[in-house]
C-alpha positions in Angstrom: 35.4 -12.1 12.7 37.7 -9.3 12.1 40.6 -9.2 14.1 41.1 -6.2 17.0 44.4 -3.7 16.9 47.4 -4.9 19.2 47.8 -2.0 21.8 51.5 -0.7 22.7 52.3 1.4 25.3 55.5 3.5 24.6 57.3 5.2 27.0 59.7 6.9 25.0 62.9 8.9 26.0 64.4 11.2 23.0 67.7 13.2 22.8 67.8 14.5 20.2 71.3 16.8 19.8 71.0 17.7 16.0 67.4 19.4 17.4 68.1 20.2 20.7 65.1 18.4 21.5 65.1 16.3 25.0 61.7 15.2 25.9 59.5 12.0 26.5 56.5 11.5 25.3 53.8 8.7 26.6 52.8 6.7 23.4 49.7 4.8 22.8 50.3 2.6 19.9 47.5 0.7 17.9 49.3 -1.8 15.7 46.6 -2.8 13.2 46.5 -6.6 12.4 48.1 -6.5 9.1 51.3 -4.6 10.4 54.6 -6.5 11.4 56.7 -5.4 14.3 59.1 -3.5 11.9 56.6 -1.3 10.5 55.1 -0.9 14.3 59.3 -0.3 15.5 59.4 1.9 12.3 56.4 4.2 13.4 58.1 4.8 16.7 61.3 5.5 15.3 59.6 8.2 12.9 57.7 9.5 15.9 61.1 10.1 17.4 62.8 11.4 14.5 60.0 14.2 14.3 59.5 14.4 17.7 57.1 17.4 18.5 54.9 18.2 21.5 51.7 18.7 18.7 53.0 15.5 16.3 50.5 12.7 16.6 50.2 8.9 16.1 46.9 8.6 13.4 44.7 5.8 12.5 47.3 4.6 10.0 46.6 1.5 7.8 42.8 1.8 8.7 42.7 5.1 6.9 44.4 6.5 3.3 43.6 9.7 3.4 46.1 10.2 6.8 49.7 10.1 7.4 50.8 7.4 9.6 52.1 10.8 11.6 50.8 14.3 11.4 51.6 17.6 12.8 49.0 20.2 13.1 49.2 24.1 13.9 47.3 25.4 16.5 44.9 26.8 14.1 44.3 23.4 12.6 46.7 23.8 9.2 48.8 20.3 8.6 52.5 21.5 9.3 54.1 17.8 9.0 53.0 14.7 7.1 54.8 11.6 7.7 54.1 8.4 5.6 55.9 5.0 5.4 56.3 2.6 3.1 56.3 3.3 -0.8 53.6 6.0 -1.6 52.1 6.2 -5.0 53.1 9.5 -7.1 49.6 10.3 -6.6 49.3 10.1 -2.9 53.0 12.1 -2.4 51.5 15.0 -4.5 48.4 14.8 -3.1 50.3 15.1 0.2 52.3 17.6 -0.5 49.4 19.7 -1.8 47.7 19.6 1.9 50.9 19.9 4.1 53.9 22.3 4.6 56.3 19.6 4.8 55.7 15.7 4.0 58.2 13.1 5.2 58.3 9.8 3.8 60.3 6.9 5.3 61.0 4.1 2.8 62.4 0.6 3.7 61.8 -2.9 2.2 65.5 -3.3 0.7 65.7 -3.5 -2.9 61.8 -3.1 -3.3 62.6 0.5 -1.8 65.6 0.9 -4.0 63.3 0.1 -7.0 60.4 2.1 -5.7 62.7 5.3 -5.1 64.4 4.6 -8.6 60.8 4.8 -11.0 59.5 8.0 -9.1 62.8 10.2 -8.6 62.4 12.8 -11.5 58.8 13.3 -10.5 59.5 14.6 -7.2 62.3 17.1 -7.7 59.1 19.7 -8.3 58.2 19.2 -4.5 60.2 21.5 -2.2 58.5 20.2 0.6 59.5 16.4 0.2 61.6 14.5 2.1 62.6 11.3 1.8 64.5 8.6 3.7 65.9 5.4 3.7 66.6 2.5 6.1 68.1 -0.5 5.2 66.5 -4.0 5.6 68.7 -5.0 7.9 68.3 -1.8 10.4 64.6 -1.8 10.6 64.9 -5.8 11.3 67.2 -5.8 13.6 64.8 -2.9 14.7 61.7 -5.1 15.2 63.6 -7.0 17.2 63.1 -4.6 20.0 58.6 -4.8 19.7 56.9 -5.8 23.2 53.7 -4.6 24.3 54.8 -2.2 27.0 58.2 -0.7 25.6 60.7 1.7 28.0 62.8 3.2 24.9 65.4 5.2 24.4 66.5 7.0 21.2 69.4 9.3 20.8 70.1 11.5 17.8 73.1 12.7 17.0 74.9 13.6 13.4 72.1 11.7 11.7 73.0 8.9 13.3 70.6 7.2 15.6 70.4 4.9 18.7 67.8 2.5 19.7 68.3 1.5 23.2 65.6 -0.3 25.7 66.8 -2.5 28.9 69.9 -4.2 27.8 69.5 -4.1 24.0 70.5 -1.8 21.5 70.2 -0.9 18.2 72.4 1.3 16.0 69.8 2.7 12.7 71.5 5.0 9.8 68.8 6.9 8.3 69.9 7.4 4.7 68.6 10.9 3.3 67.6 10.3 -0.7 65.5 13.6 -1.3 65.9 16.5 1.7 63.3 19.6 1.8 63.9 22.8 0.2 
């Protein structure tokens, strides 16, 4: 028998001072069976980093033609993509075919490193493409921080970013490798 999503609720407090964005927004998160608490935490933390009153939590895993993130227009258009993980070559330039801008947030630790390293050259062509970084030891120290009902709190401010819920917080430095033109 197939297992059943995990659901999350996310109450989640952003100030966000390089933006000027200050909002929360009232997350329901499914965390599909095959994804850890870091990749759930990372989600979040992506969410917030992007943080729009049209972005949007997708299906995720369950589907590969979505972001794990979107932002649509009003008219429908895709304005943001936002994938983690390492994406093939083929799925960023599919990606950046369908959206105005496509954000991918890589992490893993040297696998990342590696991943970032073979596919470089072939995305200097997209001027849509972003790319980020977040070291191992962030995004575990991140996961730490996974319940099923979660009060957070992330602040934003000279690219530097704070993780806080209850007593516990967590400093993340998001490390830019490729920025949009």
């Amino acid at each position: 028998m197939a297992q059943n999503a995990t659901i999350h609720k996310v109450e989640l407090t952003v100030s966000d001072m390089d933006r000027h964005y200050y909002e929360t927004h009232k997350l329901t998160v499914a965390k599909h069976p095959s994804e850890t608490d870091e990749r759930l935490m990372l989600r979040i933390l992506a969410f917030a980093l992007n943080a729009h009153e049209q972005l949007e939590m997708t299906r995720g895993l369950s589907t590969e033609d979505e972001p794990d993130i979107w932002q649509k227009s009003l008219s429908g258009e895709l304005d943001v993509w936002i994938t983690l993980g390492l994406p093939s070559e083929k799925l960023i330039r599919q990606s950046c075919g369908k959206s105005a801008k496509v954000v991918i947030y890589a992490y893993g630790g040297r696998t990342a490193e590696m991943w970032w390293d073979k596919i470089k050259t072939t995305t200097t062509r997209f001027d849509n493409l972003q790319v980020t970084s977040f070291s191992e030891k962030d995004t575990k120290e991140l996961a730490k921080l996974a319940t099923r009902a979660m009060t957070l709190q992330v602040n934003i401010q000279d690219g530097e970013v704070m993780v806080s819920t209850g007593d516990s917080i967590v400093y993340v430095t998001p490390v830019e490798w490729k920025s949009a033109g």
